[in-house]
N, CA, C and O atoms as a GROMACS GRO file, in nm:
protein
  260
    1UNK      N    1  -2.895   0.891  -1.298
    1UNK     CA    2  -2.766   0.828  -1.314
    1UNK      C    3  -2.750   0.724  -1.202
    1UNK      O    4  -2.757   0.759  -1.084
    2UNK      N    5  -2.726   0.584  -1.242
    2UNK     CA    6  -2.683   0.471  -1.155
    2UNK      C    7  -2.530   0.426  -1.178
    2UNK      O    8  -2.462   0.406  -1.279
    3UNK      N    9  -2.497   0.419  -0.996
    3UNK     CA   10  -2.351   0.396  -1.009
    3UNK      C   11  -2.376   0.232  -0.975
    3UNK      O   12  -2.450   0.196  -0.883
    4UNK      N   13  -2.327   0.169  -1.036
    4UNK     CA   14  -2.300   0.002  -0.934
    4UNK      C   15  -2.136  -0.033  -0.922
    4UNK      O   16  -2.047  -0.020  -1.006
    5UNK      N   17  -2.133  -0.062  -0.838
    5UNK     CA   18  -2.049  -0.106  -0.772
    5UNK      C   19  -1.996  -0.300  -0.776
    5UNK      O   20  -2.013  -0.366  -0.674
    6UNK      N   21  -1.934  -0.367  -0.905
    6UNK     CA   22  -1.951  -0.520  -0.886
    6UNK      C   23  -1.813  -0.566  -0.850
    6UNK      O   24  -1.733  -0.487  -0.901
    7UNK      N   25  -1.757  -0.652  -0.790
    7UNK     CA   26  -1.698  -0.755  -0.747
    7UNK      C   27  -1.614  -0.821  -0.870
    7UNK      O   28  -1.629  -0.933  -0.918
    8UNK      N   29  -1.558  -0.759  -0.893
    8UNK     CA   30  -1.444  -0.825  -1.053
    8UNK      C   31  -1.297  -0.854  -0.972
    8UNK      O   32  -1.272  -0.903  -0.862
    9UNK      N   33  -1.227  -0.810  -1.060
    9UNK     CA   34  -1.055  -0.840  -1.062
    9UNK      C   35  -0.995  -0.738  -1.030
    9UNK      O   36  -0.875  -0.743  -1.002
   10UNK      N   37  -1.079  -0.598  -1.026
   10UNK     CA   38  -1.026  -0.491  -0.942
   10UNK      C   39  -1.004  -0.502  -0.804
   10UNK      O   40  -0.951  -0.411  -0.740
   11UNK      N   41  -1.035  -0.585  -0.765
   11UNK     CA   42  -1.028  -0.655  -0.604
   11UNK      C   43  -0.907  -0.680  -0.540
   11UNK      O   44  -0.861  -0.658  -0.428
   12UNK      N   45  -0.853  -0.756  -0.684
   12UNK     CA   46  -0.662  -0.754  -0.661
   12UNK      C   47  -0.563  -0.628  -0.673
   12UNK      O   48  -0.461  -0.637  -0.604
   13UNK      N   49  -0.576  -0.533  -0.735
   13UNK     CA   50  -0.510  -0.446  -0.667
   13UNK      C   51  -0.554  -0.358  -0.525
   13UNK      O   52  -0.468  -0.303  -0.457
   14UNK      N   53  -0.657  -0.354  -0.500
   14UNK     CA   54  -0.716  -0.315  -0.371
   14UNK      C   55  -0.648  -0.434  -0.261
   14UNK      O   56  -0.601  -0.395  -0.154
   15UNK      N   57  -0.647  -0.566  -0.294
   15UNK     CA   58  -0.588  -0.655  -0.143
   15UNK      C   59  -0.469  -0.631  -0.162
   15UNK      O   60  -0.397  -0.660  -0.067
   16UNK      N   61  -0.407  -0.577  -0.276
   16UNK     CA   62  -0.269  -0.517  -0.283
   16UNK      C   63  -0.221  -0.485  -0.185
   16UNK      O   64  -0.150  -0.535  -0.098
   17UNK      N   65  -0.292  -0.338  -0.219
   17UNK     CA   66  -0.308  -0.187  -0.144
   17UNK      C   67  -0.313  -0.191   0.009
   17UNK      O   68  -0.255  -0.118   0.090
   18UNK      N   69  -0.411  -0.314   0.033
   18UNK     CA   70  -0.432  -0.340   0.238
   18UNK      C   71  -0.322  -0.413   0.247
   18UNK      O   72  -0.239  -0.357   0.320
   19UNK      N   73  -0.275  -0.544   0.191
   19UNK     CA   74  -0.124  -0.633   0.202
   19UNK      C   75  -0.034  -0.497   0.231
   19UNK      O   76  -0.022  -0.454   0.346
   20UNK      N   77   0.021  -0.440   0.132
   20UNK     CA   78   0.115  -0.351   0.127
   20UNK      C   79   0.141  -0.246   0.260
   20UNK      O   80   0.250  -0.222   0.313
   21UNK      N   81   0.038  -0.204   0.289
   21UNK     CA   82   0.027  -0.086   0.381
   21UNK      C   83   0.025  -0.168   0.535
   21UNK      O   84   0.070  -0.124   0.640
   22UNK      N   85  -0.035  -0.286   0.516
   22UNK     CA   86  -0.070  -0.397   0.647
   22UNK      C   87   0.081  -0.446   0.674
   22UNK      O   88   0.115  -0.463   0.791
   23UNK      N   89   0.148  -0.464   0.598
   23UNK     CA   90   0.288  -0.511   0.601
   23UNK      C   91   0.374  -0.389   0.628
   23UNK      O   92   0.473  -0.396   0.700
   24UNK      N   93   0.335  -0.271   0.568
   24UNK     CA   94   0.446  -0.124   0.599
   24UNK      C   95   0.415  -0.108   0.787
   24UNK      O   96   0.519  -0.105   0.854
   25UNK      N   97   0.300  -0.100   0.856
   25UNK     CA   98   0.243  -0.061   0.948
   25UNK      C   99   0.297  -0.216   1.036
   25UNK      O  100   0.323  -0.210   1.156
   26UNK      N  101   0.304  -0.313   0.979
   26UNK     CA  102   0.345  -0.450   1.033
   26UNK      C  103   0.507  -0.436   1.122
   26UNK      O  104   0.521  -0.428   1.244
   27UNK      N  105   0.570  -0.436   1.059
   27UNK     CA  106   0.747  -0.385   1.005
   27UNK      C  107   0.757  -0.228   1.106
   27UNK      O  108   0.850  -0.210   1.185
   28UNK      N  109   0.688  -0.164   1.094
   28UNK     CA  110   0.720  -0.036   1.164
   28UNK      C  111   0.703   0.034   1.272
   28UNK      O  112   0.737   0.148   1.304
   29UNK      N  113   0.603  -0.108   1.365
   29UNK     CA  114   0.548  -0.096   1.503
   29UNK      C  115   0.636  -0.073   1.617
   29UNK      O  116   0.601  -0.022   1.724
   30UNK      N  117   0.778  -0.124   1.581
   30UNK     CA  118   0.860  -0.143   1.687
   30UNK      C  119   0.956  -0.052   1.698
   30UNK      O  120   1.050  -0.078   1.773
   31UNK      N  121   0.954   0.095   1.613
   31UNK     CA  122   1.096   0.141   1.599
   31UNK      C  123   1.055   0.274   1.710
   31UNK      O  124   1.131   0.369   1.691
   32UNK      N  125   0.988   0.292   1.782
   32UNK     CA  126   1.030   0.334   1.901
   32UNK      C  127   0.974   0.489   1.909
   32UNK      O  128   0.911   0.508   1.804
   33UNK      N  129   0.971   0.584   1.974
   33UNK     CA  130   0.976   0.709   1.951
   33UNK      C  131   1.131   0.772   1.886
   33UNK      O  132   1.198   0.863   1.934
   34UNK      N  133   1.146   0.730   1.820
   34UNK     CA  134   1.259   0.769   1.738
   34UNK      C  135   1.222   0.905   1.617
   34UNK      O  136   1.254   0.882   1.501
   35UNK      N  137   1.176   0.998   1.640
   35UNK     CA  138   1.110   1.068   1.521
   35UNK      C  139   1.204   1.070   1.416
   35UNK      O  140   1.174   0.996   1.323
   36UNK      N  141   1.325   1.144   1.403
   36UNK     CA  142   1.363   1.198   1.320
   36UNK      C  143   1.498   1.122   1.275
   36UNK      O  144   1.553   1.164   1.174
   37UNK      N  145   1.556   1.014   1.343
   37UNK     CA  146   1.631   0.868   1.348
   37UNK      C  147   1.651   0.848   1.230
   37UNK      O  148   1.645   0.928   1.136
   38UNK      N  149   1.681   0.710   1.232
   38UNK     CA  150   1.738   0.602   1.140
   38UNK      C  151   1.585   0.496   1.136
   38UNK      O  152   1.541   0.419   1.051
   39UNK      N  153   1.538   0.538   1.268
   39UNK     CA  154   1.394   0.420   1.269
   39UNK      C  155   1.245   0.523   1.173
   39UNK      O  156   1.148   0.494   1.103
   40UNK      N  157   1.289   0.609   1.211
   40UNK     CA  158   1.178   0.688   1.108
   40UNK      C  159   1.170   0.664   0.971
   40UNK      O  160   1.069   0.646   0.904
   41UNK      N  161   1.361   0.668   0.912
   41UNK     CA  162   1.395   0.682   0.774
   41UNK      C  163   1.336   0.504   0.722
   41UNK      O  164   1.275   0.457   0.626
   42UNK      N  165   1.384   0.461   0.827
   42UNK     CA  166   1.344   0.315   0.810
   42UNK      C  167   1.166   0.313   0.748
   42UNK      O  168   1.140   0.305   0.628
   43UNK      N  169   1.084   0.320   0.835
   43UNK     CA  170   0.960   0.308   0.909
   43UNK      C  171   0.913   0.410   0.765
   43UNK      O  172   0.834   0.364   0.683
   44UNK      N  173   0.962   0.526   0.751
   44UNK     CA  174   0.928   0.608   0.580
   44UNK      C  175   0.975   0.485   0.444
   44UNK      O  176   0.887   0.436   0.374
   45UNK      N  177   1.070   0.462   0.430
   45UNK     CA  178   1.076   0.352   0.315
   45UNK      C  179   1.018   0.227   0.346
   45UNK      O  180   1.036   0.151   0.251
   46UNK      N  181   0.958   0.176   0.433
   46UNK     CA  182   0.815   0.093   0.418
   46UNK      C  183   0.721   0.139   0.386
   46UNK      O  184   0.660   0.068   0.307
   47UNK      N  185   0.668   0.244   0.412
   47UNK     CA  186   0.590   0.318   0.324
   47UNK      C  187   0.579   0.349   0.252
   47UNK      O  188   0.464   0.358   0.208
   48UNK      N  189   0.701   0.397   0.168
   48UNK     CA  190   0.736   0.422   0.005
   48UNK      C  191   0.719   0.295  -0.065
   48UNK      O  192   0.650   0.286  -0.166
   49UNK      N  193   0.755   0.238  -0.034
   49UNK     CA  194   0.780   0.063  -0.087
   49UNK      C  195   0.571   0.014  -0.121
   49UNK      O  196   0.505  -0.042  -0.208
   50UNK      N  197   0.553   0.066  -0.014
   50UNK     CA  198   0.410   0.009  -0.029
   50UNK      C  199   0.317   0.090  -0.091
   50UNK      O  200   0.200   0.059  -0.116
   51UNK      N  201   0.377   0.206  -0.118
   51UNK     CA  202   0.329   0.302  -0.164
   51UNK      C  203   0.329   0.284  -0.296
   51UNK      O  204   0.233   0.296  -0.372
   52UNK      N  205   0.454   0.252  -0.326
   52UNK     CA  206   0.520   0.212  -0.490
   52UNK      C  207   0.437   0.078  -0.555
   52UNK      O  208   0.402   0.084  -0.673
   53UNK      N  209   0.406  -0.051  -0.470
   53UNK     CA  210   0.396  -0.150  -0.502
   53UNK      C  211   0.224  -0.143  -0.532
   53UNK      O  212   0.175  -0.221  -0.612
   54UNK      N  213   0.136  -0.037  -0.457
   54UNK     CA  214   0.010  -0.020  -0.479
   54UNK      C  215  -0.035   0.030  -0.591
   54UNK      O  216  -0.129  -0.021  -0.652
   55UNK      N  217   0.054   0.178  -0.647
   55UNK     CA  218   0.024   0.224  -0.774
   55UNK      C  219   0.083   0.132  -0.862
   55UNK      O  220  -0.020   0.078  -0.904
   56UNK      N  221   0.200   0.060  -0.934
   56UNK     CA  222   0.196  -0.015  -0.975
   56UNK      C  223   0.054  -0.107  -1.002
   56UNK      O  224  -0.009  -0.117  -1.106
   57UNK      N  225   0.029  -0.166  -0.875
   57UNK     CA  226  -0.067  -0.302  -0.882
   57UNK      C  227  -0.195  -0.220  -0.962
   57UNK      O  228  -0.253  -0.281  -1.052
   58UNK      N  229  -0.246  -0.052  -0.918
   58UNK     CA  230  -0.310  -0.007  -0.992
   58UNK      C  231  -0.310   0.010  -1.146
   58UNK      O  232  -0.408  -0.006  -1.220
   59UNK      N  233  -0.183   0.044  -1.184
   59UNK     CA  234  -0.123   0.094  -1.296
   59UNK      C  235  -0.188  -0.078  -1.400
   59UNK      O  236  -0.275  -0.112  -1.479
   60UNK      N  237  -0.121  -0.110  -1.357
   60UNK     CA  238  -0.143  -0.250  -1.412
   60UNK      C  239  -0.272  -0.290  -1.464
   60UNK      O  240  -0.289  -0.338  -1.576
   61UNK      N  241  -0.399  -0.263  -1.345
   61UNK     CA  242  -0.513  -0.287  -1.327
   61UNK      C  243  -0.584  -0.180  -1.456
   61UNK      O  244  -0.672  -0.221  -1.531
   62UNK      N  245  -0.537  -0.068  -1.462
   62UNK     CA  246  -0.613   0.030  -1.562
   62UNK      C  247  -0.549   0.019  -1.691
   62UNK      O  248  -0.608   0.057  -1.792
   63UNK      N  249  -0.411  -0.040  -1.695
   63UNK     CA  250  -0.403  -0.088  -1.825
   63UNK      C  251  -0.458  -0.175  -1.934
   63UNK      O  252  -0.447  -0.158  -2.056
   64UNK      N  253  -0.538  -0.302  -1.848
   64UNK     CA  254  -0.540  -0.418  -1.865
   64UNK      C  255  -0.727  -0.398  -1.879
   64UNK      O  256  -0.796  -0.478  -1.942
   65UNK      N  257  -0.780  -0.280  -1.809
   65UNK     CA  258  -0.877  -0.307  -1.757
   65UNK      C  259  -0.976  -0.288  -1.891
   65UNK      O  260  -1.097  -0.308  -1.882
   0.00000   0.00000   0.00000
């Protein structure tokens, strides 16, 4: 059994996936040792958000695919 691995249009939801999470981790550097705050709740819905916007970009990708 051979797996290959090629370079298509699945690529775009993967730079999604790094955009999304690169931008959650971007946005959330500064909120401090705040654990359990308003900067956490914050700093958690960038993550949801990017979380959301990745499966989507997947969702999309296996529909289409």
């Amino acid at each position: 059994m051979t797996f290959t691995v090629e370079f298509g249009w699945w690529l775009i939801p993967a730079l999604i996936t790094l955009l999304a999470f690169g931008a959650a981790a971007f946005m959330s550097r500064d909120m401090g040792n705040d654990r359990f705050g308003a900067g956490a709740v914050i700093s958690f819905g960038f993550y949801l958000m990017a979380a959301v916007a990745s499966l989507l970009a997947w969702l999309v990708w296996a529909l289409l695919a």
